[in-house]
C-alpha positions as CSV (number, residue, x, y, z in Angstrom):
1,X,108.0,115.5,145.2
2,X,110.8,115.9,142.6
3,X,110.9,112.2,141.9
4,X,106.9,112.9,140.1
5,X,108.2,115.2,137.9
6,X,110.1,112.2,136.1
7,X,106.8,110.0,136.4
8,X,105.0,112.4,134.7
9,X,108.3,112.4,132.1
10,X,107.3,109.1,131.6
11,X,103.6,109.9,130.7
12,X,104.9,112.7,128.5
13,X,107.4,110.0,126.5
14,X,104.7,107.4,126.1
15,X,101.8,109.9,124.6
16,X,104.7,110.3,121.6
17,X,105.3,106.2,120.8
18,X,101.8,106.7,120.2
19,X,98.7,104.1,121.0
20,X,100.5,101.2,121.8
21,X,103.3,100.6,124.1
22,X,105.9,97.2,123.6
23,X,108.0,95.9,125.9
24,X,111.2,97.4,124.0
25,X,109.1,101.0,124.1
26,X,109.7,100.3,128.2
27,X,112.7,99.4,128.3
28,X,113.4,102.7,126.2
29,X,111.6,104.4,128.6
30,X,113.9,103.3,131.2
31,X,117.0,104.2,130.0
32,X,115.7,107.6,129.4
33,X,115.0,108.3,132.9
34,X,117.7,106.4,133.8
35,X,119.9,108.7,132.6
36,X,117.8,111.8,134.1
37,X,117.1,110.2,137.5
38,X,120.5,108.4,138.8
39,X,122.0,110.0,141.3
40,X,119.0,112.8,142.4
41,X,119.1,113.9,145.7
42,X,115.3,113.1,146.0
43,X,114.6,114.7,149.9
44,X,114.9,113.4,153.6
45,X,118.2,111.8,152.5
46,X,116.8,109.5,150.1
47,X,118.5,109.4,146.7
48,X,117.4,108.2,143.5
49,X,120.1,104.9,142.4
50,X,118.5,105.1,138.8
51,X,115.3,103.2,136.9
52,X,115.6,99.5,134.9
53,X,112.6,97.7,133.2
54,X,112.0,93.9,133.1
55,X,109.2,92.8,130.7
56,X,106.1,95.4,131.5
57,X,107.6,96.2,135.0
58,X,109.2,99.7,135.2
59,X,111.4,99.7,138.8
60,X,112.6,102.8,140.4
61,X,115.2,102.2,142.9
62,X,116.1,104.3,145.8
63,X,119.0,104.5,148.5
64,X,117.8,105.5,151.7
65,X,119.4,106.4,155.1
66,X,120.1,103.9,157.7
67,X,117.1,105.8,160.0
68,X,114.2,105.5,157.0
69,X,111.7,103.2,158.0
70,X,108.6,103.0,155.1
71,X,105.1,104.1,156.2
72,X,102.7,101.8,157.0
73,X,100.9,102.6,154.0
74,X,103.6,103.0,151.6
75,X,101.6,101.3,148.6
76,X,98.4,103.3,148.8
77,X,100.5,106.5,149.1
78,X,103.2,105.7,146.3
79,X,99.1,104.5,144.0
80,X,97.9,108.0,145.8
81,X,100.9,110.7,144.6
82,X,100.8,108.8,141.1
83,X,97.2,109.7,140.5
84,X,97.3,112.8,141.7
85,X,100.7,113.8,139.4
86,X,98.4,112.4,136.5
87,X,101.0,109.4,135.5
88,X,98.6,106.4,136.9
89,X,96.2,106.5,134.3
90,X,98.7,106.3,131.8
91,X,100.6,103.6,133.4
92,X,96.9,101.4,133.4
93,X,96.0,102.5,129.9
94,X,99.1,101.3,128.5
95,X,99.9,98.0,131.0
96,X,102.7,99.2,132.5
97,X,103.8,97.6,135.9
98,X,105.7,99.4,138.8
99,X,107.7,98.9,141.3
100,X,110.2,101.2,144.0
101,X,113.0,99.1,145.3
102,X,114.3,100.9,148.6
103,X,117.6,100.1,149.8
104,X,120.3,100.6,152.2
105,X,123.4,99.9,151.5
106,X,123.2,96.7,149.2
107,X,120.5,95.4,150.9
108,X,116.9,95.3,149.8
109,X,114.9,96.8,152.8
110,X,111.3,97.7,151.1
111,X,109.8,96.5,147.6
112,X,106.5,98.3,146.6
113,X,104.7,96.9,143.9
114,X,102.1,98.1,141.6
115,X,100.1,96.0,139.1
116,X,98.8,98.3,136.1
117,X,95.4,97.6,136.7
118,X,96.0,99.0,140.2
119,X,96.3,102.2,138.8
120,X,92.9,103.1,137.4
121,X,91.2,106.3,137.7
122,X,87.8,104.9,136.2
123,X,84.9,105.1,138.0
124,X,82.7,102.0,136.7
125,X,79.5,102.8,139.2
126,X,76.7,103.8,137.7
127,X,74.3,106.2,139.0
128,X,70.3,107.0,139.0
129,X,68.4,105.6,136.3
130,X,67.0,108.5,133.3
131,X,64.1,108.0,131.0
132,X,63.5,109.3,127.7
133,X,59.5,109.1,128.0
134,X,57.9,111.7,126.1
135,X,61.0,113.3,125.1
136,X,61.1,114.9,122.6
137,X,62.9,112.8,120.0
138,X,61.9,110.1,121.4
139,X,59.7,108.8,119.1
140,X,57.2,107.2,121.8
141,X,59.8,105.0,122.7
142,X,59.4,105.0,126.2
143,X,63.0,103.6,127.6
144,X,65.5,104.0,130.5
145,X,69.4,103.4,131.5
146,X,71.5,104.1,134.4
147,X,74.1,107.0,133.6
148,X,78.1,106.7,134.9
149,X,78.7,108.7,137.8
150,X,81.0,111.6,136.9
151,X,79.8,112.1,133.3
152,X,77.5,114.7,132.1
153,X,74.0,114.3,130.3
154,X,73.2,116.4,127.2
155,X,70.6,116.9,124.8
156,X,71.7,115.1,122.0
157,X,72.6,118.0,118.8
158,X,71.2,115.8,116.0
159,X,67.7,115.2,114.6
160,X,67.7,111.3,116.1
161,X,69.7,111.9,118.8
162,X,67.9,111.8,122.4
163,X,70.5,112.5,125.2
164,X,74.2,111.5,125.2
165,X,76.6,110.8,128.2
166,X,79.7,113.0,127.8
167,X,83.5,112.7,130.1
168,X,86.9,114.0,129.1
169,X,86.2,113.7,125.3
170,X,84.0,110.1,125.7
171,X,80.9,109.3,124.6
172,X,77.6,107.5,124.8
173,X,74.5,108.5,123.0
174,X,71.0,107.2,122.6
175,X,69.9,107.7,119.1
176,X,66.1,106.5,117.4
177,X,65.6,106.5,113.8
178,X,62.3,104.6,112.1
179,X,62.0,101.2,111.1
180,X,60.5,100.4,107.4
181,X,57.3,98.9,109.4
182,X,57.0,97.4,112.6
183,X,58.2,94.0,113.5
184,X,57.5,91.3,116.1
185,X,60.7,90.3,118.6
186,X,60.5,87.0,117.0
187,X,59.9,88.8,112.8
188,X,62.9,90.6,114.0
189,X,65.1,87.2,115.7
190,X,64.6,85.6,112.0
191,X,66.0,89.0,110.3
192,X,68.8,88.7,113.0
193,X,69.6,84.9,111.6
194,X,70.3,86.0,108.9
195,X,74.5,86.5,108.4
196,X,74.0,88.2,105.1
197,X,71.5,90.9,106.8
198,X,73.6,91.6,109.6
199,X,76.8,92.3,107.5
200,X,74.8,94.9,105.3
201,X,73.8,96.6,108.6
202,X,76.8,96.9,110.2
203,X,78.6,98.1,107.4
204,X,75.8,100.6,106.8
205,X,75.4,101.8,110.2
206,X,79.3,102.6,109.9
207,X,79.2,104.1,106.7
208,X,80.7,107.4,107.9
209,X,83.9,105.7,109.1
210,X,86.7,105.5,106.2
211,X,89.0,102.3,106.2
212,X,86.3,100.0,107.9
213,X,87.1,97.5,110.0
214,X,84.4,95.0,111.9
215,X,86.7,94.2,114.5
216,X,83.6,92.2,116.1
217,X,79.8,91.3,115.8
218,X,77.1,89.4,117.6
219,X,73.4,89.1,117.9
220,X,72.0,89.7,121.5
221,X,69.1,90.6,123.7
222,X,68.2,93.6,125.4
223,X,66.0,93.5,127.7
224,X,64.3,90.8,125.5
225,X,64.5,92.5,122.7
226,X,66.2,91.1,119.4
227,X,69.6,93.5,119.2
228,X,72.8,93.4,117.1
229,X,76.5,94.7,118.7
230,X,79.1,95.4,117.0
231,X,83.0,97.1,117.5
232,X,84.4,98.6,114.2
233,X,87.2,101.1,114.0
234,X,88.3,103.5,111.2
235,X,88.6,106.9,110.0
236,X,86.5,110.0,110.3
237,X,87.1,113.5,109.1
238,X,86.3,116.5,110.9
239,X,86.8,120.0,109.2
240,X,89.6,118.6,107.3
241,X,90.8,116.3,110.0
242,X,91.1,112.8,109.7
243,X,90.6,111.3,112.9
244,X,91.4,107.5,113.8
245,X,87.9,106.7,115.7
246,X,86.6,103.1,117.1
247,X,82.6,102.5,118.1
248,X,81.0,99.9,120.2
249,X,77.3,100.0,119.3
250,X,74.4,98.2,120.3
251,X,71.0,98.3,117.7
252,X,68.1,97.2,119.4
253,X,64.9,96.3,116.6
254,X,62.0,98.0,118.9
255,X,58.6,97.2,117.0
256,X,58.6,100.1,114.8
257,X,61.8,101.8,115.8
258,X,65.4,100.8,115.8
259,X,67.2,102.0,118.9
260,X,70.9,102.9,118.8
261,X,73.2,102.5,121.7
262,X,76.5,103.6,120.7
263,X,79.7,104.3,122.5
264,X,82.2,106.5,120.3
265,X,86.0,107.8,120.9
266,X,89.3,107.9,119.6
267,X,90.9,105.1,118.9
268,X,93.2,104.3,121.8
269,X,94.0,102.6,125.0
270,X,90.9,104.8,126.8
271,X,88.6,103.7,125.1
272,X,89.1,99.6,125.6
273,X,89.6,100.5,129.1
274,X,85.9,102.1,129.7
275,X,84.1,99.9,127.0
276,X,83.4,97.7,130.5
277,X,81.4,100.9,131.4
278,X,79.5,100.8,128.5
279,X,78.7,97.1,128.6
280,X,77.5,98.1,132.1
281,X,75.8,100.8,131.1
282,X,73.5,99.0,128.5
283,X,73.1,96.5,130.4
284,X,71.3,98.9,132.9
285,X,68.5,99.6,129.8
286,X,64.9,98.7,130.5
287,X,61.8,99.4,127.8
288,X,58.7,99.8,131.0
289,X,56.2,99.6,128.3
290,X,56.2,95.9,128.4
291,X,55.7,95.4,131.6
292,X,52.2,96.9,131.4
């Protein structure tokens, strides 16, 4: 078990180069627990020979005795004990390859490779659809969505905020405000045409971020409903913190109402890698009504 303690050295160097992580940032890496690692007397005879990168690829290499033979299951235990020591989620947020080269002697006897996304902790599935009928702050929008397995459900703790989907500091809310009137799907497709009209929204449904960025936008349909999406990224201050944030959000134009779907965290690898849940997540939304 002592060889985990400098995985989870590695996890503890990355979180300071900060959100991303270059190839010379791995080779860094490397030589650092090179230079810690060589030489170990790891357990069961094995010793630890030292750790080299080659592009995204960190490889730990081992001697072992002349009697080691690997377990039939060598890869799923080595993805297994990473997971569990709390370095594999780090090594698939920030696309880090790796392999343990076993030898004895000079000779090669047992390669084990792991590809980054190999590594994920994320649980994608989703669970048992909720409705937001006669809630509350619903505004007699009468609409449903799957939630993530894992993640908790809240009341939201703002006037227009329904219910949000909470996990380890990750968000996804449901929030209604009031349209000006109400609006057909195709009065609100010919609003949606319009480039000039979707800029002004975007930019003034982010207004609370600092240092904009619209890193994307589209128009789309939800559940045939007219809807914009949009990713920006920027800064928002909390009790005198400035913290880097990034939103995917989805606006659906319901009749009368305008329906927020928005996805909210710090901006960082975590956050690109569950933006797939999201996309799942919305894509889960159905408004009943219409079907009547």
């Amino acid at each position: 078990m002592r060889i985990f303690v400098f995985i989870l050295l590695s996890f503890f160097s990355i979180t300071l180069f900060g959100q991303t992580f270059s190839e010379s940032d791995i080779k860094k890496l490397a030589n650092q627990v090179n230079e810690q690692l060589r030489g170990m007397d790891i357990g069961n005879g094995i010793t630890a020979r030292g750790c080299l990168s080659i592009g995204r690829t960190l490889i730990y290499q081992y001697d072992v005795p002349s009697y080691w033979e690997p377990p039939v299951n060598i890869k799923e235990e080595v993805i297994g004990n990473l997971k569990t020591a709390g370095a594999a989620k780090t090594y698939f947020l920030y696309d880090i390859n790796v392999d343990f080269y076993y030898y004895k002697g000079n000779s090669l006897v047992k390669k084990v490779s792991v590809k980054s996304n190999e590594f994920s902790t994320y649980n994608f599935e989703l669970g048992e659809y909720i409705s937001i009928k006669d809630h509350v702050k619903s505004k007699d929008v009468n609409l449903k969505l799957k939630v993530p397995q894992g993640w908790e459900v809240k009341e939201g703790d703002r006037p227009n905020i329904v219910k949000k989907f909470t996990k380890d500091g990750n968000t996804y809310l449901i929030l209604i405000k009031d349209n000006m009137t109400f609006f057909s799907r195709s009065e609100s497709k010919e609003f949606l045409s319009n480039e000039s009209f979707v800029n002004e929204f975007v930019e003034e449904s982010s207004s609370f971020m600092k240092n904009l960025e619209v890193i994307d936008k589209s128009v789309v349909t939800i559940d045939t409903y007219p809807s914009v999406t949009f990713k920006v990224r920027g800064k928002v201050e909390r009790s005198g913190i400035t913290i880097p944030m990034i939103m995917r959000c989805w606006v659906v134009f319901y009749e009368d109402k305008i329906v927020f779907l928005q996805s909210m965290g710090i901006d960082n690898p975590e956050f690109r890698a569950l933006e797939q849940l999201y996309f799942l997540i919305t894509n889960s939304v159905i408004f009943p009504d219409q079907y009547n």
